[in-house]
C-alpha positions in Angstrom: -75.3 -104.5 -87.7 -77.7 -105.2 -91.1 -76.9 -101.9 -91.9 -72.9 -102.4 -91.8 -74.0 -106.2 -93.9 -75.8 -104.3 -96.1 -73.1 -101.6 -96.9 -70.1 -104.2 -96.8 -72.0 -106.7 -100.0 -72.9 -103.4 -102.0 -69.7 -102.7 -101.5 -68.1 -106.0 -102.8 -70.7 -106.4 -105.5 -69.5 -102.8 -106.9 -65.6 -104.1 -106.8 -66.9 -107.6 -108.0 -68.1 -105.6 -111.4 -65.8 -103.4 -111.4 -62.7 -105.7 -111.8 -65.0 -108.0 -113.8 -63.7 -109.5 -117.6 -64.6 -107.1 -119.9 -66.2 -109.1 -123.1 -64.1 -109.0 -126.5 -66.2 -108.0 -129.9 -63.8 -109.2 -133.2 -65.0 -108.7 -136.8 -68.8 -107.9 -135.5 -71.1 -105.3 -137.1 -72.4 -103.3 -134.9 -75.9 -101.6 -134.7 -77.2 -98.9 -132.6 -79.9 -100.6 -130.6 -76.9 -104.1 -130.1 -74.4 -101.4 -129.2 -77.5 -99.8 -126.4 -78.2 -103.4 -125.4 -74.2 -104.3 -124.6 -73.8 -100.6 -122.4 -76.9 -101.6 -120.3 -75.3 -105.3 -119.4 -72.1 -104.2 -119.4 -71.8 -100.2 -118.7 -70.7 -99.8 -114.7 -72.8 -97.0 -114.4 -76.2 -98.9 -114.5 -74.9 -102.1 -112.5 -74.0 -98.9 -109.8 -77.4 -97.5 -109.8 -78.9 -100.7 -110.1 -77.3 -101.5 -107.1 -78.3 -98.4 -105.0 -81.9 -99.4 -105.6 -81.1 -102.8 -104.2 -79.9 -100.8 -100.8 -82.8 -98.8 -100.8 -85.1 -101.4 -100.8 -82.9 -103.6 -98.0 -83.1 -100.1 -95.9 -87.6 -99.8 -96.9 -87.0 -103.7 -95.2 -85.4 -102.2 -91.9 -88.1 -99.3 -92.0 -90.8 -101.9 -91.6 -89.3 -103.7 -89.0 -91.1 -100.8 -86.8 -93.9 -102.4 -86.9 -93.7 -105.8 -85.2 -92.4 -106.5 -81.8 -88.9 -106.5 -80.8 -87.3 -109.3 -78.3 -84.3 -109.6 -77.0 -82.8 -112.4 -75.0 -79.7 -112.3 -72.3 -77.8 -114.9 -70.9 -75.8 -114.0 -68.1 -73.1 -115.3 -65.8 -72.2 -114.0 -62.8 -69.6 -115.2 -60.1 -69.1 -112.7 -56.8 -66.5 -112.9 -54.1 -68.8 -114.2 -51.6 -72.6 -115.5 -51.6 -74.6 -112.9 -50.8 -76.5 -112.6 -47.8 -79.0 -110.7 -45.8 -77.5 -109.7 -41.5 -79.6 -108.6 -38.8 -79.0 -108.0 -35.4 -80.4 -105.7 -32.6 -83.6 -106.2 -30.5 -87.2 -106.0 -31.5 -89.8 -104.7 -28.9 -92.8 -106.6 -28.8 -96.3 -105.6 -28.6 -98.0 -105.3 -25.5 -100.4 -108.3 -25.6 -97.4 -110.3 -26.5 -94.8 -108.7 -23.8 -97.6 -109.4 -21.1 -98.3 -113.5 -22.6 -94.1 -113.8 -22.7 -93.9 -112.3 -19.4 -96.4 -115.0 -17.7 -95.2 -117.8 -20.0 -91.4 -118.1 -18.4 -92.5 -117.0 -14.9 -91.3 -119.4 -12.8 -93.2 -119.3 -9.7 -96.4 -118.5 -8.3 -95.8 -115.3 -6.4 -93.5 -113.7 -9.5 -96.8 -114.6 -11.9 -99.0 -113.3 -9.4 -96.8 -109.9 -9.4 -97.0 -110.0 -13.3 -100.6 -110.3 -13.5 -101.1 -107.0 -10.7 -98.5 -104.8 -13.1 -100.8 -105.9 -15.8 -104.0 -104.8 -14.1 -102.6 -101.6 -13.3 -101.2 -100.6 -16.5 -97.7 -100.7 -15.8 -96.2 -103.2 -17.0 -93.4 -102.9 -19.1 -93.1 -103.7 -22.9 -90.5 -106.9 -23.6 -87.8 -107.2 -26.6 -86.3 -109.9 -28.3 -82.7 -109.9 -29.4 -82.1 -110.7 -32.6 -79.0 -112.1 -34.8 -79.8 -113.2 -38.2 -77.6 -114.4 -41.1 -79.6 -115.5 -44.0 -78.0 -116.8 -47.4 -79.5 -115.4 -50.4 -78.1 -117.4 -53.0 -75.2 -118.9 -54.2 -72.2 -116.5 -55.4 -72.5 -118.0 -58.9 -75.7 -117.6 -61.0 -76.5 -118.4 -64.4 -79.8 -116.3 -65.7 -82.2 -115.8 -68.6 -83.9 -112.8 -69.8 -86.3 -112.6 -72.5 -87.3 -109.1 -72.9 -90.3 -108.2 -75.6 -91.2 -104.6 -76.9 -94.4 -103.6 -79.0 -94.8 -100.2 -80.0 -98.5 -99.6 -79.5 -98.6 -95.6 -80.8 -95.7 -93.6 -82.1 -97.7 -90.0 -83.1 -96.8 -91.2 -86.9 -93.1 -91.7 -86.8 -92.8 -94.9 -87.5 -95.2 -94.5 -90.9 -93.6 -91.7 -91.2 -90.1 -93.2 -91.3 -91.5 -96.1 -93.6 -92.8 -93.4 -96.2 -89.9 -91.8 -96.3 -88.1 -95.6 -97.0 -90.9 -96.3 -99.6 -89.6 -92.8 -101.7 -86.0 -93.7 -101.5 -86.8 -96.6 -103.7 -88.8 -94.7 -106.2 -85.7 -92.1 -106.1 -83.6 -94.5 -106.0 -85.6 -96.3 -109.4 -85.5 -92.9 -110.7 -81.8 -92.8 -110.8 -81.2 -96.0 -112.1 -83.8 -94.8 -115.0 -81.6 -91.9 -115.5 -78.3 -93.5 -115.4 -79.4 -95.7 -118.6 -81.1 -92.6 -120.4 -77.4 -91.5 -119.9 -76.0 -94.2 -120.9 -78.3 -94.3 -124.0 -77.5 -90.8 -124.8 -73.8 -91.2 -124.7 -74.1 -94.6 -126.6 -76.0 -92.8 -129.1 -73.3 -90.1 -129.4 -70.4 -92.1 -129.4 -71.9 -94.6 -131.9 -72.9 -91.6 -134.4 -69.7 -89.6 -134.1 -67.7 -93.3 -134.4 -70.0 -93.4 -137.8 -69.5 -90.2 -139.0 -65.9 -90.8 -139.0 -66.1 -94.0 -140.6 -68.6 -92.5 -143.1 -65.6 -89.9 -143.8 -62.9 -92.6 -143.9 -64.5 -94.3 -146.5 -65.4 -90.7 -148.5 -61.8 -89.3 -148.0 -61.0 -93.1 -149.1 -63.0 -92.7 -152.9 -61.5 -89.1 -153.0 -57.8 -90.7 -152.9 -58.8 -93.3 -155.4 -60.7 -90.7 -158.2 -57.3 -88.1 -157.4 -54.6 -90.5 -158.2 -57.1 -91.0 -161.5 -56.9 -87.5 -162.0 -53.4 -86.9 -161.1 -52.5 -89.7 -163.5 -54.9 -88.0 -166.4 -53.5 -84.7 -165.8 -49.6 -86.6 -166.4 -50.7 -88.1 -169.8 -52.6 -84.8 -170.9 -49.3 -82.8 -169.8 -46.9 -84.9 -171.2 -48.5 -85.5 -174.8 -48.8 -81.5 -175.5 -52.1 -80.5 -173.9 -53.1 -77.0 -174.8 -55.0 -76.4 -171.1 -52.7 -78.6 -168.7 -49.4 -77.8 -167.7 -46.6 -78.9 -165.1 -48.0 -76.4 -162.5 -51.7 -78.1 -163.2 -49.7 -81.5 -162.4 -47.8 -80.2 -159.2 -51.0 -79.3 -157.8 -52.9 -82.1 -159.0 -50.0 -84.0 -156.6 -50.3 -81.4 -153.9 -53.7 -81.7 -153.4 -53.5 -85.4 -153.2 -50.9 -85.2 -150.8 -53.1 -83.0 -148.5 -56.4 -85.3 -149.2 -53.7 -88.2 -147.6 -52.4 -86.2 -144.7 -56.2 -85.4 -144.0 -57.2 -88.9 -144.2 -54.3 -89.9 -142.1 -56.4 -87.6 -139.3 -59.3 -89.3 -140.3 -58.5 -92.8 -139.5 -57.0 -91.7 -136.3 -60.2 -90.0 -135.1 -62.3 -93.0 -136.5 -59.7 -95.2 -134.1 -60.7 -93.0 -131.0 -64.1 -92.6 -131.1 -65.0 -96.4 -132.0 -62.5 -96.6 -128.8 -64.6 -94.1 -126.4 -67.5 -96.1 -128.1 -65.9 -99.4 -126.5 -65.6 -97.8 -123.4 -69.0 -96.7 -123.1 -70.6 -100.2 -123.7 -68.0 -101.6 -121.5 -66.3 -104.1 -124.1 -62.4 -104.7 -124.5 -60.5 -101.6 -125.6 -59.3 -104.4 -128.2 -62.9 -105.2 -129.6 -63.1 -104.7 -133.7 -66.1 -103.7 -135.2 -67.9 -101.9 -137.8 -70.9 -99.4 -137.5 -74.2 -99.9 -139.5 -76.1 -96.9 -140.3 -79.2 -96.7 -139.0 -82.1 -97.5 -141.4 -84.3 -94.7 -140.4 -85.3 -92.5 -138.0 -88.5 -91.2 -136.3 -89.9 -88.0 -137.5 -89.2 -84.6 -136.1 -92.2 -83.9 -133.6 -93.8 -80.5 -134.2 -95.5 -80.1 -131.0 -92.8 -78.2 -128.6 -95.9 -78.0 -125.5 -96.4 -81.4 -126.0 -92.5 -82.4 -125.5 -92.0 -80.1 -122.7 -95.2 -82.0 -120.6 -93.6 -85.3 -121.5 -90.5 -84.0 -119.7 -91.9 -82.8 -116.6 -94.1 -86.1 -116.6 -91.1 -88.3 -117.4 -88.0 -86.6 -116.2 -86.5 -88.8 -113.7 -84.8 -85.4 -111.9 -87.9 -83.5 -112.0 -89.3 -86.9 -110.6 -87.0 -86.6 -108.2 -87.5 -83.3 -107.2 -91.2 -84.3 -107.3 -90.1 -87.5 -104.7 -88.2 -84.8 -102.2 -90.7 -82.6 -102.1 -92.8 -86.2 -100.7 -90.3 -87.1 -98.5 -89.8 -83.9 -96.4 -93.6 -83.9 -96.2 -93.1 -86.9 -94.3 -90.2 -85.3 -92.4 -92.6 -82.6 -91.3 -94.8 -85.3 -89.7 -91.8 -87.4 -88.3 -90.5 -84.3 -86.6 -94.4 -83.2 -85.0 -94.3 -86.9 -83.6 -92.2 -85.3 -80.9 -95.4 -83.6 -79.7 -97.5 -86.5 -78.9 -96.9 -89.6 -76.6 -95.0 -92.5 -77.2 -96.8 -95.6 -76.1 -95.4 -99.2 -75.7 -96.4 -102.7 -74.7 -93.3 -103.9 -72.9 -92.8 -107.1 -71.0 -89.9 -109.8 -69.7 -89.4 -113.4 -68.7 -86.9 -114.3 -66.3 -85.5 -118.2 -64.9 -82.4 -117.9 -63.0 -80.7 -121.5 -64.3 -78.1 -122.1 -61.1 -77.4 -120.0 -58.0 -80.6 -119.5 -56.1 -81.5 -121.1 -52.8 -84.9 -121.2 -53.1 -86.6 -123.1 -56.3 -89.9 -121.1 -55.8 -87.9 -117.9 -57.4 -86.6 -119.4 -60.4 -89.1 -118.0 -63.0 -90.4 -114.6 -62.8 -91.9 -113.0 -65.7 -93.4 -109.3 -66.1 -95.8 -107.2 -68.4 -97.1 -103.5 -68.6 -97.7 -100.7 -71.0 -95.6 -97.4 -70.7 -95.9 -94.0 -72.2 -94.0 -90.8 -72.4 -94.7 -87.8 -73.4 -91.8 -84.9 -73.7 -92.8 -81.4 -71.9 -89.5 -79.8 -73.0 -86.6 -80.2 -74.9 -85.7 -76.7 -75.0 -87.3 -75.9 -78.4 -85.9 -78.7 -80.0 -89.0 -80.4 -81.8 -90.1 -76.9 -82.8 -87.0 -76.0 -84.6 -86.9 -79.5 -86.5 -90.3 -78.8 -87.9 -89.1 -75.2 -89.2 -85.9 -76.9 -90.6 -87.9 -79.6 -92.5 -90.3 -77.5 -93.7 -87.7 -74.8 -95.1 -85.7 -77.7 -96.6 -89.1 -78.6 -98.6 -89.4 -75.2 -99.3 -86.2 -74.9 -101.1 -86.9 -78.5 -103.1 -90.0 -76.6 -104.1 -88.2 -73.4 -105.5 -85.4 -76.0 -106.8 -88.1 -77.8 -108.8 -89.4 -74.4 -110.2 -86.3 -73.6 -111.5 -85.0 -76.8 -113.2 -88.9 -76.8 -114.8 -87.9 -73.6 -116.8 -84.4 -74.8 -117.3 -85.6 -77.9 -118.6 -87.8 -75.8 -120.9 -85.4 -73.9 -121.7 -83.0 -76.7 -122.8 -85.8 -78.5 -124.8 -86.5 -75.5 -126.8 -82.7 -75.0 -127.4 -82.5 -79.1 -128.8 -86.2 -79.1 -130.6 -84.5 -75.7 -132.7 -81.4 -77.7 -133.5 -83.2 -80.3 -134.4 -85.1 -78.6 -136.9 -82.1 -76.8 -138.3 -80.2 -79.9 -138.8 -83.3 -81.4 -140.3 -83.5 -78.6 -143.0 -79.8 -79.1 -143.5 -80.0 -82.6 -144.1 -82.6 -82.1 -147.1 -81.0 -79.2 -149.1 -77.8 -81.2 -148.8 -79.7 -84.2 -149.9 -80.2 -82.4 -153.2 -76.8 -80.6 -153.5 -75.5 -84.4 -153.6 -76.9 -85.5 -157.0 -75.9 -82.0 -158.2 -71.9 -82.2 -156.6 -72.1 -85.9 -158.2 -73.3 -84.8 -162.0 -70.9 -81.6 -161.7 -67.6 -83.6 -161.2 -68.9 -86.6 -163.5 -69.2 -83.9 -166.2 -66.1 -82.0 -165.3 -63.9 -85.4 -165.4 -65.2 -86.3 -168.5 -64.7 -82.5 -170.0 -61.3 -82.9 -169.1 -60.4 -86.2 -170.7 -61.0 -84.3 -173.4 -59.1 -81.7 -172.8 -61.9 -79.1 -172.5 -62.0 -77.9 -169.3 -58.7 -76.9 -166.8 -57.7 -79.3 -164.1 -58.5 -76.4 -161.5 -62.3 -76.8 -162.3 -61.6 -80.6 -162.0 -60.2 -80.2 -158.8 -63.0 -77.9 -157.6 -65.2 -80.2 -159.2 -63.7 -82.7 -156.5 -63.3 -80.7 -153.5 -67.1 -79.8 -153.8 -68.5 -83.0 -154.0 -66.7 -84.4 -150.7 -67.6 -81.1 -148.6 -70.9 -81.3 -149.9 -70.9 -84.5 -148.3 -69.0 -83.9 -145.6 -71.2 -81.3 -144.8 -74.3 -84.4 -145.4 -72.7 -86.7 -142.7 -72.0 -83.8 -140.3 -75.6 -83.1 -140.2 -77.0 -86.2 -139.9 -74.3 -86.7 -137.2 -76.1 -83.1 -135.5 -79.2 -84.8 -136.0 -79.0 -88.1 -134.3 -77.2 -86.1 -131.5 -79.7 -83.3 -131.4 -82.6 -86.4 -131.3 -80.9 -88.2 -128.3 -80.5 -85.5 -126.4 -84.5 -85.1 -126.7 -85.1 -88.1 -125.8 -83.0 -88.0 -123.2 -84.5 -85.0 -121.6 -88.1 -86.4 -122.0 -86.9 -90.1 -121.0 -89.3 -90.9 -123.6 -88.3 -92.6 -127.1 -89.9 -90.7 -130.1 
């Protein structure tokens, strides 16, 4: 019944956040760690897991309930057809002292005594019976009773720790998950945030580009209509081509920077209608060098590998709980009884009772013996389980620390390429007013500096996902 109470709230507190108001952000710049700190209040994901650790520790509360005494208490009313009663009839032969002092009692003269007394002498007398015809009442045909029954379990062969153990892991599994569900939730918050800014970061680059093109595609008009000797009408059609194609690309853009601030809503668990706009993050923590180091942070921090760590526990006590089946179960057991209405005589109203009891199973047809095999096989495989995510785990934290590193390097040579895309168009545009250089170099001169930093925000975008993802996997910020 606690079990079905306990089930039934989860269950409404999960619907009860689920279906709760969603809070509105208008006009708000956003930062990374306010965005983290709305997904952990607000994200159903954590309130879930946060929720499974309060079942685990309500079912760690039945596990200990093992360990004090148990009473129960009936109240019964009974009505039969009849009040019962106890019948006997038939005769009863009487000993022989007693047949011979009857037999001389209700003589009834001298000479039939005297006859009595020479059988006696002489053995012979016979042995007297009584008849009998008795119908006794019992008790009343309605009775009212109450039983208080108590049971203590005095020694269990470990089950019952056992059992608690087993509880007690659940919660720290059960902690471990919740630990995981907000590294997720970081992660993802992390992603979302940086793609959302890398998209507003190209909004407003793609945005410049427009304005410094219609410049240029105005320029290259005046230079073509007053008789320049380097730009002609082609040089001004695809001066107004390549604008066109900068809009329709920004046009994508903007679209893109729509969806992922929207999947970024999502994610802290704010209304799809919340406005905002993303601050850059002011720094960030240097790359560690150290891969060894990372990859013992992991298997020390890790909540799956701590949960693999936690099974392994857990089946460990399973092994024991199973071998309990060997030994005896003892018990201190006792009752109370008063029987309220219905009984004839007062003397047997209260009865009460207390023992000890213990059994002890001499087969089950294997049973007990094939439970042990099964938990310890099932530990077994956690064990080889754990193995293999340890060098998966590796495996993936080499792949990340490499990226990292790589999208590190990237962001520092494109770091210089910037000043060097900036100087090149500044020189090119002012070349051109002077009708030096030809508006294709102009152009290029364009097109450079915004994929060169393009290219910038891409990586940095690589790098803050590259740097979650570490921290993810070593549940450990850097």
């Amino acid at each position: 019944m606690l079990k079905r109470k306990i089930i039934s709230m989860a269950i409404m507190t999960i619907a009860g956040l689920l279906y709760a108001k969603e809070p509105l952000l208008e006009d708000k710049t956003l930062t990374l760690q306010e965005a983290i700190d709305i997904a952990l209040a607000n994200n159903q994901k954590h309130n879930i897991a946060k929720t499974t650790v309060e079942i685990a520790k309500a079912r760690h509360k039945q596990a200990l309930s093992a360990n004090y005494p148990s009473m129960d208490f009936t109240l019964s009313a009974i009505r039969k057809d009849k009040d019962p009663d106890f019948i006997l009839k038939g005769d009863i032969e009487l000993p022989q002292e007693l047949s011979n002092a009857l037999a001389l009692a209700t003589a009834v003269s001298d000479e039939q005594k005297a006859q009595i007394l020479q059988a006696i002498r002489l053995g012979v007398f016979p042995k007297q019976s009584l008849p009998l015809d008795l119908d006794i009442k019992l008790m009343q045909r309605d009775i009212v009773t109450g039983t208080l029954n108590i049971n203590y379990p005095l020694y269990t062969g470990g089950k019952i720790s056992s059992v608690i153990k087993q509880a007690d892991l659940a919660i720290r599994a059960s902690n471990n998950d919740l630990k995981k569900s907000d590294d997720e939730i970081r992660f993802d918050i992390k992603n979302y945030y940086h793609s959302a800014l890398l998209m507003q970061n190209l909004d407003k680059l793609l945005g410049d580009m427009i304005e410094r093109m219609e410049f240029i595609r105005d320029l290259t008009q005046r230079l073509y209509t007053g008789g320049s000797m380097h730009v002609k009408k082609t040089d001004y059609l695809r001066t107004k081509l390549t604008l066109s194609m900068i809009k329709s690309n920004y046009s994508v853009v903007v679209s893109k920077e729509k969806e992922a601030k929207a999947a970024l809503a999502y994610a802290m668990g704010v209304d799809y209608h919340s406005t905002f706009t993303l601050q850059a993050p002011k720094s960030d923590p240097a790359i560690p060098t150290h891969l060894n180091s990372l990859i013992q942070k992991a298997y020390i921090n890790n909540p799956l590998m701590n949960n693999l760590k936690i099974a392994e526990d857990i089946y460990n006590a399973k092994i024991k709980e199973a071998k309990s089946a060997y030994l005896p179960q003892v018990a201190l057991f006792g009752n109370t009884k008063r029987i309220q209405y219905g009984l004839i005589n007062d003397e047997d109203k209260n009865s009460w009772m207390i023992g000890i009891g213990a059994k002890i199973s001499l087969f089950e047809g294997f049973r007990t013996k094939n439970q042990v095999l099964e938990a310890r096989l099932k530990k077994q495989k956690i064990s080889a389980q754990k193995c293999q995510y340890q060098d998966a785990l590796a495996l993936q934290l080499k792949r990340v620390f490499f990226e990292l590193k790589r999208s590190k390097e990237q962001i520092d040579i494109l770091k210089k390429s910037l000043k060097t895309a900036k100087e090149n168009r500044e020189l090119n545009i002012r070349a051109y007013q002077e009708d030096i250089v030809e508006t294709k170099d102009v152009l290029e001169a364009q097109i450079m500096e915004t994929m060169t930093w393009s290219d910038y925000y891409r990586a940095e975008y690589d790098y803050a996902k590259n740097l979650a993802k570490l921290q993810q996997l070593i549940s450990q910020k850097l």
